[in-house]
Backbone as JSON Lines, residues from 0, in Angstrom:
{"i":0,"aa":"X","n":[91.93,161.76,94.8],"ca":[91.32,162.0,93.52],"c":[89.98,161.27,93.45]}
{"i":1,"aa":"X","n":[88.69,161.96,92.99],"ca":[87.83,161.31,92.82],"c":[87.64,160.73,91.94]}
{"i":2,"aa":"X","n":[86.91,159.82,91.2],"ca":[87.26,158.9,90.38],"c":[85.53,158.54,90.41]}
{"i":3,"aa":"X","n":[84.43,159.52,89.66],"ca":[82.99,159.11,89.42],"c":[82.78,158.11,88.3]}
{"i":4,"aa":"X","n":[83.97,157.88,87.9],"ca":[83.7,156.37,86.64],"c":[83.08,155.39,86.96]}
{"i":5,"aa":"X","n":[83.76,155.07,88.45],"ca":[83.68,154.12,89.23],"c":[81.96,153.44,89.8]}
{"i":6,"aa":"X","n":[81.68,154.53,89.83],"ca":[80.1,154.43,90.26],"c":[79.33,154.2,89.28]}
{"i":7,"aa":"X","n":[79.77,154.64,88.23],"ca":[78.87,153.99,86.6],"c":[78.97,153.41,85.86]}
{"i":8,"aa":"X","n":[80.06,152.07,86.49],"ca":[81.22,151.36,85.8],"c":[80.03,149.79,85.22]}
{"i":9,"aa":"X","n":[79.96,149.68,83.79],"ca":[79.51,148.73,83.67],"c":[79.71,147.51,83.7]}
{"i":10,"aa":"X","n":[78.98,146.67,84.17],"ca":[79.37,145.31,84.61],"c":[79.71,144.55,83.26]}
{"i":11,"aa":"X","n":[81.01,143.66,83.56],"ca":[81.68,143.28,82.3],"c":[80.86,141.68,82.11]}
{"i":12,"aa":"X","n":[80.64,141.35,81.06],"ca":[80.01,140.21,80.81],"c":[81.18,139.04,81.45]}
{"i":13,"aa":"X","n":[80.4,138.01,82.45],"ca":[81.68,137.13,82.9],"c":[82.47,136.42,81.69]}
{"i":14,"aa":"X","n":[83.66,135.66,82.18],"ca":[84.2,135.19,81.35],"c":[83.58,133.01,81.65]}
{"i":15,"aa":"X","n":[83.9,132.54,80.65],"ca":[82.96,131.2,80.48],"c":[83.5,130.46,82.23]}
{"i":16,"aa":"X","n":[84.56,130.17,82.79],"ca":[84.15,129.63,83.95],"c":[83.68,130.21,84.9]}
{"i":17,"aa":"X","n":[83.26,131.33,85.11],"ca":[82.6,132.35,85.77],"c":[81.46,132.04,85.51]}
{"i":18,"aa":"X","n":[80.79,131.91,84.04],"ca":[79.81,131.97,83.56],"c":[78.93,130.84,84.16]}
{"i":19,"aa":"X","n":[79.6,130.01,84.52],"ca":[79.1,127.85,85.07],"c":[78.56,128.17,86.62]}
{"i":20,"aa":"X","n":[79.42,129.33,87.23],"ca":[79.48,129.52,88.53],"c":[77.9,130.13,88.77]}
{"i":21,"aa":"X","n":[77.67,131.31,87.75],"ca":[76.54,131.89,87.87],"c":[75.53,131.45,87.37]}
{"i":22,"aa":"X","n":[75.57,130.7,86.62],"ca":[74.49,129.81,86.33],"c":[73.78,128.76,87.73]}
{"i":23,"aa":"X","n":[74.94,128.77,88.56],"ca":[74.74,127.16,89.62],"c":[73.63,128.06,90.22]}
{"i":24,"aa":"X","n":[74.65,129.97,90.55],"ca":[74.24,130.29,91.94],"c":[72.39,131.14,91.39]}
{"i":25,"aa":"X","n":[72.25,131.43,90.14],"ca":[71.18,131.56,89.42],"c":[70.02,130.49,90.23]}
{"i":26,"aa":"X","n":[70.75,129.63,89.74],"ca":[69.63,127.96,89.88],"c":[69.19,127.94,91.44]}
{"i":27,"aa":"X","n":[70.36,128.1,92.37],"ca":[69.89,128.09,93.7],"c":[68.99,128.88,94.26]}
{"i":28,"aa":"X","n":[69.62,130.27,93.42],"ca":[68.32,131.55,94.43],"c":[67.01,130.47,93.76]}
{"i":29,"aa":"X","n":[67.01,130.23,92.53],"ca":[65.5,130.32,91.5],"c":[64.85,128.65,93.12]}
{"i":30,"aa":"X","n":[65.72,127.69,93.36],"ca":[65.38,126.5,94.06],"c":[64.4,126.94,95.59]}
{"i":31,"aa":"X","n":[65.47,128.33,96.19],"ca":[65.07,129.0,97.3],"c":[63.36,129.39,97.13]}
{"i":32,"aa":"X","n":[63.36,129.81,96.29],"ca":[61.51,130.05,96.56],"c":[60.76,129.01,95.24]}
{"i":33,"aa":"X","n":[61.38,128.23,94.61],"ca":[60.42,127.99,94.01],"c":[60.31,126.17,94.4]}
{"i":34,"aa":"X","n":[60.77,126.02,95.31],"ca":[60.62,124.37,95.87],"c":[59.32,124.37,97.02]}
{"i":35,"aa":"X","n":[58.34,123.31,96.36],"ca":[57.1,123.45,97.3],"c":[57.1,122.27,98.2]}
{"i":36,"aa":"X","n":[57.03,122.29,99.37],"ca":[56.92,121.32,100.7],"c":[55.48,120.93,100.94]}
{"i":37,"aa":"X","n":[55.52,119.42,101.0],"ca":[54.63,119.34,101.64],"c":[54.79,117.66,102.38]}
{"i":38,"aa":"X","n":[53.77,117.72,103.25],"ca":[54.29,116.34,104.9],"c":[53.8,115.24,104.24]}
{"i":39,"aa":"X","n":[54.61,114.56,104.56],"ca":[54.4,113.19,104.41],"c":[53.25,112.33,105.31]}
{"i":40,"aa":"X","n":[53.18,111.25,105.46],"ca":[52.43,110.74,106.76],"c":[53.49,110.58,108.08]}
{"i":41,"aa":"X","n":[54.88,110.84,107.84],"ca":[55.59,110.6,109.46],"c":[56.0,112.22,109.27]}
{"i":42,"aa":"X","n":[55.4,113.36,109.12],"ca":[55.4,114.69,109.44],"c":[56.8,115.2,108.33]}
{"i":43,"aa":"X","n":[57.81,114.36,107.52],"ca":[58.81,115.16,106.74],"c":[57.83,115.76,105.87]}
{"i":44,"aa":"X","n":[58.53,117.19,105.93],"ca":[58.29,117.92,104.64],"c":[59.08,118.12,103.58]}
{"i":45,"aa":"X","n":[58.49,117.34,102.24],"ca":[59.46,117.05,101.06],"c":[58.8,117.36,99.96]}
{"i":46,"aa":"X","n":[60.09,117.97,99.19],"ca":[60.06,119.05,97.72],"c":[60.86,118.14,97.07]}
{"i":47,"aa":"X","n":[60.8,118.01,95.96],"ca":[60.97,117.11,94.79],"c":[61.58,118.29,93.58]}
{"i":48,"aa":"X","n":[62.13,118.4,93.09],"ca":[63.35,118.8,91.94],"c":[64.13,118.13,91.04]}
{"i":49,"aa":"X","n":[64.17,118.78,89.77],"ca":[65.05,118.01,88.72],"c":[66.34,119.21,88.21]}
{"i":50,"aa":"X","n":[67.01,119.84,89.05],"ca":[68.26,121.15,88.63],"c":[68.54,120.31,87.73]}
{"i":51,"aa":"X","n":[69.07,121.53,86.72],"ca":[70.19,121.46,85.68],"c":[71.92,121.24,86.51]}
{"i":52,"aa":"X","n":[71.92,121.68,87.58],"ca":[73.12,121.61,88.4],"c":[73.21,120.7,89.55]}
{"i":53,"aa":"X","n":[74.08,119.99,90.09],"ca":[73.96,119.43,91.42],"c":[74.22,120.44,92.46]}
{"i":54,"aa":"X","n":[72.78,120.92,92.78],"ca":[72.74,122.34,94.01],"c":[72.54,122.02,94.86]}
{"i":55,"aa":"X","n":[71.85,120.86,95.52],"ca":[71.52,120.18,96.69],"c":[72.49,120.86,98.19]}
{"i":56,"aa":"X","n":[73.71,120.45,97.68],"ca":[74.57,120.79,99.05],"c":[74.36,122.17,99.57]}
{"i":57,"aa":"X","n":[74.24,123.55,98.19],"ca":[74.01,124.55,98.52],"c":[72.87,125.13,99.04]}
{"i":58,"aa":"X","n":[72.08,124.32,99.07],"ca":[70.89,124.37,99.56],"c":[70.57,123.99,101.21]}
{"i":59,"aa":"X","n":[71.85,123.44,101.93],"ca":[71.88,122.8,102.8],"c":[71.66,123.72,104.41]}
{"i":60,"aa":"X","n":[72.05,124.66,104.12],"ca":[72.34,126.0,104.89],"c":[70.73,126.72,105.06]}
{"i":61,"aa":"X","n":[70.67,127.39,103.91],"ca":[69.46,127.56,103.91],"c":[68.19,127.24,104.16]}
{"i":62,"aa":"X","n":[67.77,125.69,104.06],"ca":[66.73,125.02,104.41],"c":[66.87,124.54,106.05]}
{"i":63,"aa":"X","n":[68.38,124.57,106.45],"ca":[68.38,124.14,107.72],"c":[67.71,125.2,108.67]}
{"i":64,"aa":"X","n":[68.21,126.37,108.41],"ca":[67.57,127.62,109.13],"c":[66.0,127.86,108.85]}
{"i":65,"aa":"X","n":[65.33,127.26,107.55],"ca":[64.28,128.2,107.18],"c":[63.34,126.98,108.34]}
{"i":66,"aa":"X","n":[63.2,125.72,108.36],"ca":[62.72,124.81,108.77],"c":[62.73,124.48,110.09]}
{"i":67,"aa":"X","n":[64.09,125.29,110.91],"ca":[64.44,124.32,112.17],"c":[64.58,123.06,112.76]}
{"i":68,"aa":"X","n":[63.9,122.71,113.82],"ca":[63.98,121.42,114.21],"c":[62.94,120.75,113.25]}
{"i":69,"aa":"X","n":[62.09,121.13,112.1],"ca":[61.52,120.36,111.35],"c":[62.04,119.39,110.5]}
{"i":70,"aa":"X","n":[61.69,118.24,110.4],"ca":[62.29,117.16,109.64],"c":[61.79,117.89,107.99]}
{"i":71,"aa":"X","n":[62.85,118.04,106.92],"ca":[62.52,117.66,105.75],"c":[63.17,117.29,104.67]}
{"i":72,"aa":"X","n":[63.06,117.09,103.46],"ca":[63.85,116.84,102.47],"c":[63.83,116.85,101.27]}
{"i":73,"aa":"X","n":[64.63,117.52,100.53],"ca":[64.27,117.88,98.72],"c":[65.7,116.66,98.1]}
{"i":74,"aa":"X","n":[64.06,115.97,97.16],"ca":[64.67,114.8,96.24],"c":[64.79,115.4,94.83]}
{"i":75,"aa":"X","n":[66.15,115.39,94.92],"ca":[66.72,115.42,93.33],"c":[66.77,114.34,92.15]}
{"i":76,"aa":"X","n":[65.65,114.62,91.57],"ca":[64.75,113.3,90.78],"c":[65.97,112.71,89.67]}
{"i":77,"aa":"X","n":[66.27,114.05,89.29],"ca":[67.67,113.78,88.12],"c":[68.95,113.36,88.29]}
{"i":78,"aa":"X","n":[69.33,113.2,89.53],"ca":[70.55,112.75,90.29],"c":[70.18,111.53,91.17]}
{"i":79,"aa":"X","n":[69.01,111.34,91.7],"ca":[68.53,109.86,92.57],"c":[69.32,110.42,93.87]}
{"i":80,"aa":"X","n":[69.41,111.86,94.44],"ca":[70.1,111.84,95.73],"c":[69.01,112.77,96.63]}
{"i":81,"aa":"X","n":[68.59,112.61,97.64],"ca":[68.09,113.32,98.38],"c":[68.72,114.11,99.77]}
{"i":82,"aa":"X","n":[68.85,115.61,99.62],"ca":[69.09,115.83,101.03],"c":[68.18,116.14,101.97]}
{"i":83,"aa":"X","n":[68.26,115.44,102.92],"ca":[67.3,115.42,104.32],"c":[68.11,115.9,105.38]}
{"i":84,"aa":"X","n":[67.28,116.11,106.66],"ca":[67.55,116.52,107.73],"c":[65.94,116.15,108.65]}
{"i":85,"aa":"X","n":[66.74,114.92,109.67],"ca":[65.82,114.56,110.47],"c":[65.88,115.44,112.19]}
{"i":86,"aa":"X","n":[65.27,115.5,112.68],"ca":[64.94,116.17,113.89],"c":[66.22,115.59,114.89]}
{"i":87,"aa":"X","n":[67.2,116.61,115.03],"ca":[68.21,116.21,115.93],"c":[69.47,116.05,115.55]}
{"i":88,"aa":"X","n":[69.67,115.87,113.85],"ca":[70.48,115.75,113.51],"c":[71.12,116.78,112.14]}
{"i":89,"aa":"X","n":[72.16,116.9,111.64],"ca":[72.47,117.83,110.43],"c":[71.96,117.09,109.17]}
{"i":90,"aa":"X","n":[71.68,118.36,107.99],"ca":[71.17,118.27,106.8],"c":[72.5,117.05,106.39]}
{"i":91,"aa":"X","n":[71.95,116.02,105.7],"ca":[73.59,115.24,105.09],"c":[72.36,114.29,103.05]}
{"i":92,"aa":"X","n":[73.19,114.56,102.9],"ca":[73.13,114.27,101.14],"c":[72.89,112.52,101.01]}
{"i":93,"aa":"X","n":[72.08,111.92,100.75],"ca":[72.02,110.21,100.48],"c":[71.67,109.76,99.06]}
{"i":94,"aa":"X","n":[72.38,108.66,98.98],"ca":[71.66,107.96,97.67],"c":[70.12,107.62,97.86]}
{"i":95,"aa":"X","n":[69.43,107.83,96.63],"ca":[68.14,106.94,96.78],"c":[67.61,106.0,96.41]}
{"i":96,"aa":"X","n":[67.43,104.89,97.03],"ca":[67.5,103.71,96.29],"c":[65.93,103.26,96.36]}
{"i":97,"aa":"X","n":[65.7,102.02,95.98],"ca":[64.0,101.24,96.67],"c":[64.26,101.12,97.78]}
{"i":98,"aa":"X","n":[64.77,101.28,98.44],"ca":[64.5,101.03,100.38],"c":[64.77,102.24,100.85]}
{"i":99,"aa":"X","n":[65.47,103.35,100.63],"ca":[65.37,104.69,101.28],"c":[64.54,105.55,101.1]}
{"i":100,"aa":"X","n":[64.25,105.17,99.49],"ca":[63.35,106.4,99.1],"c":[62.07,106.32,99.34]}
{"i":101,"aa":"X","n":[61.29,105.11,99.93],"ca":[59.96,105.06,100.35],"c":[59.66,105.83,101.71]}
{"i":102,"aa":"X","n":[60.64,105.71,102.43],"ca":[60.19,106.93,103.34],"c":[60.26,108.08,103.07]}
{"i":103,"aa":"X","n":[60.07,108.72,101.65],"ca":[60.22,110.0,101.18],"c":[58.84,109.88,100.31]}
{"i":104,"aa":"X","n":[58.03,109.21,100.62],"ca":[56.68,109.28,99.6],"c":[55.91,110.04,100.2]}
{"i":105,"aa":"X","n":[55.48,110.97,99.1],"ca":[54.22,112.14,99.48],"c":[53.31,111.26,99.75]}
{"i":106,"aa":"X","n":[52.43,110.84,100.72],"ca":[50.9,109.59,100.99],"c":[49.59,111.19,100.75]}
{"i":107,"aa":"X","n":[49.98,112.33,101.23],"ca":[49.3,113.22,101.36],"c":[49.07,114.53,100.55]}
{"i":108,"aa":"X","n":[49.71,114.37,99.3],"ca":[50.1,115.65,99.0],"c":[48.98,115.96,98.07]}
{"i":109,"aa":"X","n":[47.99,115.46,98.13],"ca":[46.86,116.26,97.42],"c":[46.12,117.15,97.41]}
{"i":110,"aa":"X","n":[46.01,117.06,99.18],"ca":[45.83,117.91,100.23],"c":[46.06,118.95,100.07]}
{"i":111,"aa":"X","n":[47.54,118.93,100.33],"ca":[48.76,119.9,100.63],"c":[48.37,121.02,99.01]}
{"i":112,"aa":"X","n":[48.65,120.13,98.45],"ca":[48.33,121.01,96.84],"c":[47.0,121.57,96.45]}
{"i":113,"aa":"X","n":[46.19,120.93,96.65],"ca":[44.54,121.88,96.85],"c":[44.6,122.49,97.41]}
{"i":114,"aa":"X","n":[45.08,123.07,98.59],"ca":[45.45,123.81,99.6],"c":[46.09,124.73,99.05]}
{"i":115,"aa":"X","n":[47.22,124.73,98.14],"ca":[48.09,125.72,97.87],"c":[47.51,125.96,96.53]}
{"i":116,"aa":"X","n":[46.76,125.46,95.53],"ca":[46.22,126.17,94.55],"c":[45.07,126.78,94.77]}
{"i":117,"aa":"X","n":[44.66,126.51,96.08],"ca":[43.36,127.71,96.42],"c":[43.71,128.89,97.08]}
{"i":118,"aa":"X","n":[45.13,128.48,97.67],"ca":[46.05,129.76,97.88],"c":[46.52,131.02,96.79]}
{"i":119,"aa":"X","n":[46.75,130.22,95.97],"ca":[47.58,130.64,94.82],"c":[46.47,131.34,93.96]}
{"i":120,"aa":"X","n":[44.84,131.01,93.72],"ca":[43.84,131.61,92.62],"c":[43.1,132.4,93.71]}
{"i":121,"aa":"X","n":[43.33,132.54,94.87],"ca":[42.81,133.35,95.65],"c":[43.41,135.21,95.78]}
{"i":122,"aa":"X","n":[44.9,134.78,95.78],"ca":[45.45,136.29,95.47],"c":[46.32,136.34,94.07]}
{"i":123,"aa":"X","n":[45.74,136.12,93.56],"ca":[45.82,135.94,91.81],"c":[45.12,137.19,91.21]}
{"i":124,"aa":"X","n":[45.4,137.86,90.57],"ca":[45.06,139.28,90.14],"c":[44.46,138.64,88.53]}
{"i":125,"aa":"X","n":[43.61,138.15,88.12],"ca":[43.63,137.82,86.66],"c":[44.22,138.91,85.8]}
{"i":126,"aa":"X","n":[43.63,140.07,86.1],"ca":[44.17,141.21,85.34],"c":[45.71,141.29,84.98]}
{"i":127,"aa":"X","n":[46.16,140.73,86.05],"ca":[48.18,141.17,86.17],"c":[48.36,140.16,85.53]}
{"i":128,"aa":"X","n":[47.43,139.05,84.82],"ca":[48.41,137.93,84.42],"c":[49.32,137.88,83.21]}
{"i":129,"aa":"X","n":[50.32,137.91,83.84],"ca":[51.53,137.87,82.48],"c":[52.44,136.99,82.24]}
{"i":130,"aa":"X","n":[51.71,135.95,80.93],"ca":[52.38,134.43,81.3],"c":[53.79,134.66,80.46]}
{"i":131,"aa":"X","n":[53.94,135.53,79.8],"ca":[55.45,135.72,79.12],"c":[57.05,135.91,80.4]}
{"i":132,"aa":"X","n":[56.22,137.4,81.54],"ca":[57.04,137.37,82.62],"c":[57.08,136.01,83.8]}
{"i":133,"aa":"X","n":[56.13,135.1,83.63],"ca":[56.16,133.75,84.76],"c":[57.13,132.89,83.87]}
{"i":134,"aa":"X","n":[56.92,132.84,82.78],"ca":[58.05,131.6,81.98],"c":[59.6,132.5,81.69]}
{"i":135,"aa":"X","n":[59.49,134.03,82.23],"ca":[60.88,134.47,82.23],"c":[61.47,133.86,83.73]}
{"i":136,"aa":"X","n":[60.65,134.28,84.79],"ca":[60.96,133.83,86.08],"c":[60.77,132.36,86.64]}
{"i":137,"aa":"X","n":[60.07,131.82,86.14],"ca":[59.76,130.22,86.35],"c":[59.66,129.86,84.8]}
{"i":138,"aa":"X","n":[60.55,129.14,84.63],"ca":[60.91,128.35,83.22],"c":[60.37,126.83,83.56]}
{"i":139,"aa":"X","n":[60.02,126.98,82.17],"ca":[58.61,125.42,82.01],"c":[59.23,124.33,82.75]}
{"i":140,"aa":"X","n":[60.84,124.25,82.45],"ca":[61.19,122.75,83.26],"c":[61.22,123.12,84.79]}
{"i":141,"aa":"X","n":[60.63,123.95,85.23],"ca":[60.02,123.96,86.53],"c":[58.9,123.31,86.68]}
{"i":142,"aa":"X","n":[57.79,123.45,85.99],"ca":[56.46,124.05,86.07],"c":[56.01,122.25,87.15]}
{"i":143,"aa":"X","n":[56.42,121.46,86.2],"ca":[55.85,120.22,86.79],"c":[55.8,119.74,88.15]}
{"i":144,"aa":"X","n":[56.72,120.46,89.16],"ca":[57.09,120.69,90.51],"c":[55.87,121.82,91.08]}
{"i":145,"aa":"X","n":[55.75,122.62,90.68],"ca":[54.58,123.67,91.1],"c":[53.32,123.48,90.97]}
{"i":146,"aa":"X","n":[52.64,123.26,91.91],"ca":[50.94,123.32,91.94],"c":[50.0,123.81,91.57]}
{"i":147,"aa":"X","n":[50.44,125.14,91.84],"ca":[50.04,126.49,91.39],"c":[50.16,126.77,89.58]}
{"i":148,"aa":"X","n":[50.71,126.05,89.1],"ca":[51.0,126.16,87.41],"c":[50.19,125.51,86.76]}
């Protein structure tokens, strides 16, 4: 029996612990492109974040592949935990304290960010600008992380 309901079946609004789940996995895609890297003076490349969620771990997979044998690490400003991954070894989650977290200081990132906002106003369409759809897709408690904003 064919059954064409099926194909036009509307998606049911989740129910509330469902709802926590999609919110996390929301936050992660939004972390995947919107975390900006840039090197330190001993070559880590580190992105700085404040999630509404503790996503870090889920993030662990992903950055290991996108980076390779590159050392880097995104500090979760709102939690004090950073996950890194140094050259040789697996992505692993740390506290950050005054003695760990100085080897996570941007010395260079001014650079790095002039660099990427001349990136960013270079293929910039003024015409297309539509700051209603950027604060649908990048929400303000992003913005302070982005260069380009």
């Amino acid at each position: 029996m064919n059954n064409s309901n099926t194909l036009f079946a509307i998606p049911q609004i989740p129910e509330k612990t469902d709802y926590n789940s999609y919110e996390v996995q929301r936050e992660v895609h939004r972390m995947m492109g919107l975390l900006r890297f840039s090197p330190n003076l001993d070559g880590v490349f580190i992105a700085r974040c404040a999630p509404d969620h503790n996503i870090l771990p889920e993030l662990k997979e992903y950055f290991t592949d996108r980076f390779g044998e590159t050392p880097w690490a995104i500090i979760d400003e709102k939690r004090g935990i950073c996950l890194h991954r140094r050259m040789g070894e697996n992505a692993c989650i740390i506290n950050i304290n005054e003695t760990s977290g100085n080897c996570y200081l941007n010395n260079n990132s001014d650079e790095w960010e002039d660099l990427w906002k001349h990136y960013h106003k270079t293929i910039n369409n003024e015409d297309r600008d539509n700051p209603k759809v950027q604060k649908q897709f990048m929400p303000k408690r992003y913005w302070k992380y982005l260069p380009e904003v």
